[in-house]
PDB file of N, CA, C and O in Angstrom:
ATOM      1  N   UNK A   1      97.096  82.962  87.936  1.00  0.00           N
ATOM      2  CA  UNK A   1      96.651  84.328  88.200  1.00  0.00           C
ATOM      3  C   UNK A   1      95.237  84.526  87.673  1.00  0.00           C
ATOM      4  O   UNK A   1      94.831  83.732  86.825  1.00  0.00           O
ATOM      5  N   UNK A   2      94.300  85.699  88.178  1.00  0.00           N
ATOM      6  CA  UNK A   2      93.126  85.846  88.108  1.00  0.00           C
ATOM      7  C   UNK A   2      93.520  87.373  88.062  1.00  0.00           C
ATOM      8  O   UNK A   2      94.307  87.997  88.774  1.00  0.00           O
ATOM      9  N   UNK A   3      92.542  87.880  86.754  1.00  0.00           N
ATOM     10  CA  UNK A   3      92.238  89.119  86.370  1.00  0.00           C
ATOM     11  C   UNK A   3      92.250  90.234  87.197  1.00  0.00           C
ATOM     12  O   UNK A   3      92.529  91.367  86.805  1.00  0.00           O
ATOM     13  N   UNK A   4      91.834  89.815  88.788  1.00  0.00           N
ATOM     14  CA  UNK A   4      91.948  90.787  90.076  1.00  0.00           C
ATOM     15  C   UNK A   4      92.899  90.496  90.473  1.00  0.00           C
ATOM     16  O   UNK A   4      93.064  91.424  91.266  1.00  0.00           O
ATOM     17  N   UNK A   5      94.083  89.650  90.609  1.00  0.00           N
ATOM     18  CA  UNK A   5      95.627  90.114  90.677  1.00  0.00           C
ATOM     19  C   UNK A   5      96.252  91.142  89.504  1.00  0.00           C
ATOM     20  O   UNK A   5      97.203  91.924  89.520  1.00  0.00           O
ATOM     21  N   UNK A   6      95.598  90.896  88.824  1.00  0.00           N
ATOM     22  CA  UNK A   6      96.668  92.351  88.221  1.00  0.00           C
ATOM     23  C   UNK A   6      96.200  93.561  88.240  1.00  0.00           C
ATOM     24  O   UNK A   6      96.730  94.280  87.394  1.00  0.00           O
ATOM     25  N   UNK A   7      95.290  94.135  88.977  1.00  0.00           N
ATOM     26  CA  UNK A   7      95.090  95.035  89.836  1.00  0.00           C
ATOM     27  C   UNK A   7      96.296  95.734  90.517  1.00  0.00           C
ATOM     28  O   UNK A   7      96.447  96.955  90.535  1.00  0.00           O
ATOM     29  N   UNK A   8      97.023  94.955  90.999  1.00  0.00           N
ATOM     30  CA  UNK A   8      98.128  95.363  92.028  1.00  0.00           C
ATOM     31  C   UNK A   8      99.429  95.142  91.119  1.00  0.00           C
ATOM     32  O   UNK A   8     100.384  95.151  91.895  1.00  0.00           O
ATOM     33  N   UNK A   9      99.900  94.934  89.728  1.00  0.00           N
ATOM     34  CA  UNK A   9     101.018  94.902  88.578  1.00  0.00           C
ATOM     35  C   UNK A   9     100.493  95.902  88.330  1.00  0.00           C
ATOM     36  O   UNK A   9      99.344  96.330  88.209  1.00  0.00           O
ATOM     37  N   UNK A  10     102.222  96.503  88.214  1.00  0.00           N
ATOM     38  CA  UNK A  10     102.411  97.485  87.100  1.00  0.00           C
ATOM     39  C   UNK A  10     102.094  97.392  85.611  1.00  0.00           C
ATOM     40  O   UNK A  10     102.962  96.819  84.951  1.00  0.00           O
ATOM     41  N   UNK A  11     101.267  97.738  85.097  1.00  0.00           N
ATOM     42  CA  UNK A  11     101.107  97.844  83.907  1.00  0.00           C
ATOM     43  C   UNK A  11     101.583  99.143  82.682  1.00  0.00           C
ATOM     44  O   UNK A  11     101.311 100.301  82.999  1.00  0.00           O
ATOM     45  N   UNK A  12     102.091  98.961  81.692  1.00  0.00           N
ATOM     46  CA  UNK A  12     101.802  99.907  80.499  1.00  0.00           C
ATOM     47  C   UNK A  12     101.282  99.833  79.768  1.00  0.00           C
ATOM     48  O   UNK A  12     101.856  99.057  79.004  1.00  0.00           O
ATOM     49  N   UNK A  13     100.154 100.255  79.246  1.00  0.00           N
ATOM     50  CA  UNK A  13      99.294  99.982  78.330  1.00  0.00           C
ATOM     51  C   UNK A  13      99.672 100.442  77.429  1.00  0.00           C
ATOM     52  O   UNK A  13     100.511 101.290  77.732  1.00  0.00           O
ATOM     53  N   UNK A  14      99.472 100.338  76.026  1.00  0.00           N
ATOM     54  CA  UNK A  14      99.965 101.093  74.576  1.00  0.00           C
ATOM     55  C   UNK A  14      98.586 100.811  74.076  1.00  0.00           C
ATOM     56  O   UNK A  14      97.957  99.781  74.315  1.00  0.00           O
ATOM     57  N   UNK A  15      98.062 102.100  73.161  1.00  0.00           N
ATOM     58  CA  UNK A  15      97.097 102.118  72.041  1.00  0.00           C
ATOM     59  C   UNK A  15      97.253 101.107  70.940  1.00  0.00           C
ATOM     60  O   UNK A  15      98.294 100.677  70.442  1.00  0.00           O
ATOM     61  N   UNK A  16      95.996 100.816  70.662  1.00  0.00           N
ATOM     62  CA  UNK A  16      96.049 100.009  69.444  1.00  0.00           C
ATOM     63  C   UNK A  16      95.471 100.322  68.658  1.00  0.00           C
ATOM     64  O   UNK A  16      94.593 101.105  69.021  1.00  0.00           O
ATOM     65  N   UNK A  17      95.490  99.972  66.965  1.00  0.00           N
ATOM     66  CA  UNK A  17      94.394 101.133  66.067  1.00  0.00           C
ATOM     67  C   UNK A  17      93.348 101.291  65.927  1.00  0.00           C
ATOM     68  O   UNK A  17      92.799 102.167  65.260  1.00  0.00           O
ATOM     69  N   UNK A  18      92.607  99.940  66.923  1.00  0.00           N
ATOM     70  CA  UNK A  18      90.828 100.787  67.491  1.00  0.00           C
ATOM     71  C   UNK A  18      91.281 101.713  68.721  1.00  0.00           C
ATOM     72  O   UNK A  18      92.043 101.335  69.611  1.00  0.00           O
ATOM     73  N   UNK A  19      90.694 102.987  68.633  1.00  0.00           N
ATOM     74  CA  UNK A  19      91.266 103.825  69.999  1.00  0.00           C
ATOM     75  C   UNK A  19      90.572 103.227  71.097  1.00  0.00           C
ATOM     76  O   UNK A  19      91.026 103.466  72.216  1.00  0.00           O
ATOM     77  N   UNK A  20      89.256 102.277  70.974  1.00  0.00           N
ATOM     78  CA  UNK A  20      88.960 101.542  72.061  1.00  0.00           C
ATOM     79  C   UNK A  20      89.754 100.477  72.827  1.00  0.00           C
ATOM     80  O   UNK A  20      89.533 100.200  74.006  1.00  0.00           O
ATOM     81  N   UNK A  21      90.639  99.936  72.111  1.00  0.00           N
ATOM     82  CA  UNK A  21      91.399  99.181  72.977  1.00  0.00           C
ATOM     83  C   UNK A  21      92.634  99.480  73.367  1.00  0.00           C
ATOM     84  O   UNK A  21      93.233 100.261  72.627  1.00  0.00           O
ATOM     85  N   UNK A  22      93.394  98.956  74.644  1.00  0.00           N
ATOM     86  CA  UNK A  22      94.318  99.090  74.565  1.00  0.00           C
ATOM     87  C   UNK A  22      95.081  97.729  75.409  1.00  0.00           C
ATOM     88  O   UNK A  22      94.468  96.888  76.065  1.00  0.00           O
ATOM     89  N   UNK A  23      96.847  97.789  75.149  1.00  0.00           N
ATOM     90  CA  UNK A  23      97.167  96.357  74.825  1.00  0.00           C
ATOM     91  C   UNK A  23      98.543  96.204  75.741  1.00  0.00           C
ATOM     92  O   UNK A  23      99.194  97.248  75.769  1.00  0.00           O
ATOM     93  N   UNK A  24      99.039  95.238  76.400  1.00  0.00           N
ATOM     94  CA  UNK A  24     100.461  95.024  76.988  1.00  0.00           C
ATOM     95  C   UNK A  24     100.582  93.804  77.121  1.00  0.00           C
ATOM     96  O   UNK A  24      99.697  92.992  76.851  1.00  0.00           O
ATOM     97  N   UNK A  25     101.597  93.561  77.516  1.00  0.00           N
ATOM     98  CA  UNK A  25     102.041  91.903  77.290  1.00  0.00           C
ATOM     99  C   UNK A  25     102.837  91.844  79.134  1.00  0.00           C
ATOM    100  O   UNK A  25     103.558  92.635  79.742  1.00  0.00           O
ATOM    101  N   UNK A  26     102.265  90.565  79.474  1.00  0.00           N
ATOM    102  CA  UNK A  26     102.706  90.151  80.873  1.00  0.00           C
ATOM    103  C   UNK A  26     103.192  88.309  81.019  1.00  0.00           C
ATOM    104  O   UNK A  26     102.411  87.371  80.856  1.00  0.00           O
ATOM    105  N   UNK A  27     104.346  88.224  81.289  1.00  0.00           N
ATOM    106  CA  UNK A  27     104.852  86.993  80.654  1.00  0.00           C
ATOM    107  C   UNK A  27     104.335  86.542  79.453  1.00  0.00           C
ATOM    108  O   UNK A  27     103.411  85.732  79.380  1.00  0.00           O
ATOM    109  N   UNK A  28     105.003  87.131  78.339  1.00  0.00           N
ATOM    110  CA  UNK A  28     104.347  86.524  77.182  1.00  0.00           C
ATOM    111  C   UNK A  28     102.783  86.150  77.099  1.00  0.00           C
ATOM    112  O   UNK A  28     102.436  85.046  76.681  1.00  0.00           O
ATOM    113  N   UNK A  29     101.900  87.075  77.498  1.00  0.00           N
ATOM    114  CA  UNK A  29     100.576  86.763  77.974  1.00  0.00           C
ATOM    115  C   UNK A  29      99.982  88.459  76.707  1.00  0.00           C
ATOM    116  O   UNK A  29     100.571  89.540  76.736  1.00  0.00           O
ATOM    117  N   UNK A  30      99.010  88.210  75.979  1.00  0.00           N
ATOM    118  CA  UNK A  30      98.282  89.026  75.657  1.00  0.00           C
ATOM    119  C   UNK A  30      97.471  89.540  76.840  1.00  0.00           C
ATOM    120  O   UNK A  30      96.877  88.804  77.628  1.00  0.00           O
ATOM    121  N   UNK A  31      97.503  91.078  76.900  1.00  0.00           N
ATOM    122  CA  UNK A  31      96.285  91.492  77.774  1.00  0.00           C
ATOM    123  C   UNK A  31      95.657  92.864  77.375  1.00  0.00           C
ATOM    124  O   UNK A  31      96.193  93.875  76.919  1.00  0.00           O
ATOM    125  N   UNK A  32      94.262  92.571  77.710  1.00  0.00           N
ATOM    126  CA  UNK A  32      93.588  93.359  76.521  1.00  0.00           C
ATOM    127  C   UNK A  32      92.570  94.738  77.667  1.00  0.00           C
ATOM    128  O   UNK A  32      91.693  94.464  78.486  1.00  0.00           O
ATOM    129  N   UNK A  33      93.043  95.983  77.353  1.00  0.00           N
ATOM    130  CA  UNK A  33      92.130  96.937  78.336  1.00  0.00           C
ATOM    131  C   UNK A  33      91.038  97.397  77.041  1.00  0.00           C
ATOM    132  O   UNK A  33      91.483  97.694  75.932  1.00  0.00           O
ATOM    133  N   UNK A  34      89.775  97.408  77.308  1.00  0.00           N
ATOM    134  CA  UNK A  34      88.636  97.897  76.480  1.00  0.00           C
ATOM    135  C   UNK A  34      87.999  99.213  77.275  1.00  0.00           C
ATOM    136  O   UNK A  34      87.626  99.317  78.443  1.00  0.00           O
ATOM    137  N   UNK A  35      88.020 100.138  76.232  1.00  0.00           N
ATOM    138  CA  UNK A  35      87.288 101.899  76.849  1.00  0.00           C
ATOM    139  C   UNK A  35      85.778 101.028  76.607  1.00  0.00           C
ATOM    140  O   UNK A  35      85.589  99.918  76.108  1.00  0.00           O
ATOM    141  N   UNK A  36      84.906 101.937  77.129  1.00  0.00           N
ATOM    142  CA  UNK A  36      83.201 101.377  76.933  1.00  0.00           C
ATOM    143  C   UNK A  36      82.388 102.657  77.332  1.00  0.00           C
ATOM    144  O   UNK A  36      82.591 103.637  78.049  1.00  0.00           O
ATOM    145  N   UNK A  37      81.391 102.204  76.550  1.00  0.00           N
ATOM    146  CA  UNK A  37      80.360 103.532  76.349  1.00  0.00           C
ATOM    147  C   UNK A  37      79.851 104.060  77.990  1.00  0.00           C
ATOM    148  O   UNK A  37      78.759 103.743  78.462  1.00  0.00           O
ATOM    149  N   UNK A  38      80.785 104.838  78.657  1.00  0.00           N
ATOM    150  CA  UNK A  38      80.834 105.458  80.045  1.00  0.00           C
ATOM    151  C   UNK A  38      80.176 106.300  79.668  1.00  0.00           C
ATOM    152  O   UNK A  38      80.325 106.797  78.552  1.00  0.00           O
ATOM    153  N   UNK A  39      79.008 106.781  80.765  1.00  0.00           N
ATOM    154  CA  UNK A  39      78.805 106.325  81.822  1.00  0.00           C
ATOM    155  C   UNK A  39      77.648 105.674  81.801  1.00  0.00           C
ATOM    156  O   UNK A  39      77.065 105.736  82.884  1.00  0.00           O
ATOM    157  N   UNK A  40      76.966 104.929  80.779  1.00  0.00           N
ATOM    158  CA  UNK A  40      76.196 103.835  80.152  1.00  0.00           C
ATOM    159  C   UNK A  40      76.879 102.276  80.950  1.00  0.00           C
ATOM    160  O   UNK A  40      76.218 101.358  81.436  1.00  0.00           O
ATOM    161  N   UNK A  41      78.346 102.397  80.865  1.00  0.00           N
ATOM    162  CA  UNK A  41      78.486 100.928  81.144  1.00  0.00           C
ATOM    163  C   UNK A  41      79.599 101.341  82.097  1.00  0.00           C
ATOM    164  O   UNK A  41      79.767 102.490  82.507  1.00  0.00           O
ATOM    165  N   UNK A  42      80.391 100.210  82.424  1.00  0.00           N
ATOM    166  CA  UNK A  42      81.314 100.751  83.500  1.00  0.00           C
ATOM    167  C   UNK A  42      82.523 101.110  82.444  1.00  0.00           C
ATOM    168  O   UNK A  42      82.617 100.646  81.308  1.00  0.00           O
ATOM    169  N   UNK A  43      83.272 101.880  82.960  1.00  0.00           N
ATOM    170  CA  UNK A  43      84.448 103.068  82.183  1.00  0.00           C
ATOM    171  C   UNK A  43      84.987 101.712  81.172  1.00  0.00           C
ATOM    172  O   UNK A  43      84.521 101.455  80.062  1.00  0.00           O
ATOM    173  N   UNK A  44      86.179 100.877  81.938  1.00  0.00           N
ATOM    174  CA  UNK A  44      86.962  99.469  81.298  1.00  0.00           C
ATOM    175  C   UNK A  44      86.574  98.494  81.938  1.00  0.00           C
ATOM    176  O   UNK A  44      86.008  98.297  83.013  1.00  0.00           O
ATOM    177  N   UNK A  45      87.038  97.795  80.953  1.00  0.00           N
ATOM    178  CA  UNK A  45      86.945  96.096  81.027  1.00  0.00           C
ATOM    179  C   UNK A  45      88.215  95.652  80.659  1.00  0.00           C
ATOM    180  O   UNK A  45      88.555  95.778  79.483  1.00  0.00           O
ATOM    181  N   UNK A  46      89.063  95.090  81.577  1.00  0.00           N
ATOM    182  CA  UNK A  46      89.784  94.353  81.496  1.00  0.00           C
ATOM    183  C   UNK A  46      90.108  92.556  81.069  1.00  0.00           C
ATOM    184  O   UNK A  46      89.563  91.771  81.845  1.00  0.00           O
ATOM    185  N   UNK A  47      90.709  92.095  80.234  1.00  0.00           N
ATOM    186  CA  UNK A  47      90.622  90.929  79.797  1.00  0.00           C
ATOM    187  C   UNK A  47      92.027  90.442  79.734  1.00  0.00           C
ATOM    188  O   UNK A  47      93.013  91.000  79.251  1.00  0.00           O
ATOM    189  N   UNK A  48      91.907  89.197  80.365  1.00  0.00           N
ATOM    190  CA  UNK A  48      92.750  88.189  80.779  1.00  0.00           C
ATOM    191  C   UNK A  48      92.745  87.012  80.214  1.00  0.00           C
ATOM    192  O   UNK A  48      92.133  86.345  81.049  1.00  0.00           O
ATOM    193  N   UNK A  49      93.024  86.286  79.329  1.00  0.00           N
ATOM    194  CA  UNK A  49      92.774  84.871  78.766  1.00  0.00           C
ATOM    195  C   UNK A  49      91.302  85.361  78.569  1.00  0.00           C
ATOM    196  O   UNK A  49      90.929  86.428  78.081  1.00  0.00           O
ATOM    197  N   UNK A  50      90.375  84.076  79.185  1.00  0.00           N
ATOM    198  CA  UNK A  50      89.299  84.465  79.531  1.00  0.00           C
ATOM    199  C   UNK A  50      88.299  84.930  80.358  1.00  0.00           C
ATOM    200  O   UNK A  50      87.080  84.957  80.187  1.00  0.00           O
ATOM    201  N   UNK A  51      89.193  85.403  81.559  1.00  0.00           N
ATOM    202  CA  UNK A  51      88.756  85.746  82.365  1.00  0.00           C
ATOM    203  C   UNK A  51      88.840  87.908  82.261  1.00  0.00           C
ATOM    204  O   UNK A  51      89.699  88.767  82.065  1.00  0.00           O
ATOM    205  N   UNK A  52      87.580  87.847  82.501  1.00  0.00           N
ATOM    206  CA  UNK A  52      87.024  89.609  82.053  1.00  0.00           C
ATOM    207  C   UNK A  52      87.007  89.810  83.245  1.00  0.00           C
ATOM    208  O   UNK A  52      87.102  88.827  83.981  1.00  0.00           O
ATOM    209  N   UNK A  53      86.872  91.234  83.867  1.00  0.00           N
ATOM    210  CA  UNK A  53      86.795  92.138  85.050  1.00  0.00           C
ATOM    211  C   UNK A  53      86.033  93.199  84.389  1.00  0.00           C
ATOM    212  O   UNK A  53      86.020  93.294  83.162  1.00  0.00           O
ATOM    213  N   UNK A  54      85.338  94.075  85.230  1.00  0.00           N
ATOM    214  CA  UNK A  54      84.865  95.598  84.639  1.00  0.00           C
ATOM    215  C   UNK A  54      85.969  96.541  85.941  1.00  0.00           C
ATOM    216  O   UNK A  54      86.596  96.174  86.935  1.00  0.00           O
ATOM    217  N   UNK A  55      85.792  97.612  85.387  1.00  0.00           N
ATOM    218  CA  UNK A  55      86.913  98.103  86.176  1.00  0.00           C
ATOM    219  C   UNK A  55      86.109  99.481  85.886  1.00  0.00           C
ATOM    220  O   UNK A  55      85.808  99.952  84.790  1.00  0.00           O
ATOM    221  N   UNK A  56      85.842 100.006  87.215  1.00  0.00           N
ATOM    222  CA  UNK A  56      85.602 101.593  86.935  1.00  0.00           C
ATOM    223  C   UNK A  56      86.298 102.772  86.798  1.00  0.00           C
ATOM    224  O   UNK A  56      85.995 103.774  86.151  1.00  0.00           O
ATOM    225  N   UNK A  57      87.768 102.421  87.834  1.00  0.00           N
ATOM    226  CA  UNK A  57      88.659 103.530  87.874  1.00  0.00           C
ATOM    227  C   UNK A  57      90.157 102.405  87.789  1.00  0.00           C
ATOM    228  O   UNK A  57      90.423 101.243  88.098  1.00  0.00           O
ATOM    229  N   UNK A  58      90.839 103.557  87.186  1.00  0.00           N
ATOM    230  CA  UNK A  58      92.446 102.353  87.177  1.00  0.00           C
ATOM    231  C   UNK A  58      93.040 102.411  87.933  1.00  0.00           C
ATOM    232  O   UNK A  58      93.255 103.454  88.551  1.00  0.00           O
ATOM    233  N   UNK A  59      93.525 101.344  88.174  1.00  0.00           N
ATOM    234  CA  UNK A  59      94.563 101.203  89.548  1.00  0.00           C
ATOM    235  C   UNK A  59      96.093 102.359  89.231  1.00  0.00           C
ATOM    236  O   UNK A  59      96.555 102.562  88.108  1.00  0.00           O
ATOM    237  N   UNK A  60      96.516 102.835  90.242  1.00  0.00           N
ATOM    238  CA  UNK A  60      97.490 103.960  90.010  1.00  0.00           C
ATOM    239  C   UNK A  60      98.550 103.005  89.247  1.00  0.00           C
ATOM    240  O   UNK A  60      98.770 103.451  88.121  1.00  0.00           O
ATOM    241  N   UNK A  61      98.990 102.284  89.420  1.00  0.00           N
ATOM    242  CA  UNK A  61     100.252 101.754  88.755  1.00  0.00           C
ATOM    243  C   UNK A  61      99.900 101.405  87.545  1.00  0.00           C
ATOM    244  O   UNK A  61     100.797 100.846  86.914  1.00  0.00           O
ATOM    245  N   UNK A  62      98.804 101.557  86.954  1.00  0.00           N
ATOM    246  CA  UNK A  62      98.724 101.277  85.488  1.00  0.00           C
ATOM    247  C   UNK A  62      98.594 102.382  84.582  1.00  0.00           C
ATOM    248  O   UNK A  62      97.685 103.202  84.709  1.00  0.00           O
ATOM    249  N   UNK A  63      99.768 102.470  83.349  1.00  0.00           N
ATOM    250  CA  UNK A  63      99.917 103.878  82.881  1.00  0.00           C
ATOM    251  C   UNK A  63      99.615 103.547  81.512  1.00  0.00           C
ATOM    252  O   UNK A  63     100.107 102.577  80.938  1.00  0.00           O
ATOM    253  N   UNK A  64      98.730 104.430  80.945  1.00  0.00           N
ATOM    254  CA  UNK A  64      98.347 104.409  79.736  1.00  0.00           C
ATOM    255  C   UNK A  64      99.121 105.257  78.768  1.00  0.00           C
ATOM    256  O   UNK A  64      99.478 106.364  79.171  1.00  0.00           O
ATOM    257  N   UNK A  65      99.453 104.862  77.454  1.00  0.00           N
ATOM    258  CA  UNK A  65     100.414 105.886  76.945  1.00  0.00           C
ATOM    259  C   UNK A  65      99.028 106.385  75.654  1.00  0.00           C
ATOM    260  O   UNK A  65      98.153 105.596  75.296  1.00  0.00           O
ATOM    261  N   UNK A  66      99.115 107.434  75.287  1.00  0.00           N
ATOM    262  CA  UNK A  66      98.285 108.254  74.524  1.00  0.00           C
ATOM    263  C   UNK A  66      98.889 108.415  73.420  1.00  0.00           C
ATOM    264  O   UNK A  66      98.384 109.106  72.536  1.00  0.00           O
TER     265      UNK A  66
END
C-alpha cells in the first residue's frame, strides 16, 4: 500500500499529547496525521512508514475524535 490508498480507508484518528498530531493503527501499522501551520502550508500531512502525502482537505471517511 501507498499513502494515496488510504485515502479511500476508513480511518479514526485519536489525539495525541502534541495537539499537532494525530494517530491510528491499520494492520498493526503506526499511522501518523500532522495539523501544519495552515494556510502557510497545506492543512495535513499524512505519514505512512515513509511514505508522506500533504493532504488539504480529509477524505469523508476519516473521523477525527477531539
Amino acid at each position: 500500500m501507498t499513502a494515496n490508498d488510504f485515502l479511500s480507508v476508513h480511518l479514526n484518528w485519536k489525539p495525541n499529547k502534541d495537539t499537532r498530531f494525530y494517530y491510528c493503527y491499520f494492520n498493526d501499522v503506526l499511522l501518523l496525521l500532522r495539523m501544519n501551520n495552515f494556510p502557510d502550508e497545506p492543512l495535513y500531512t499524512f505519514i505512512y512508514l515513509l511514505d508522506i502525502i500533504d493532504i488539504e482537505d480529509l477524505p469523508s471517511n476519516w473521523e477525527i475524535e477531539h
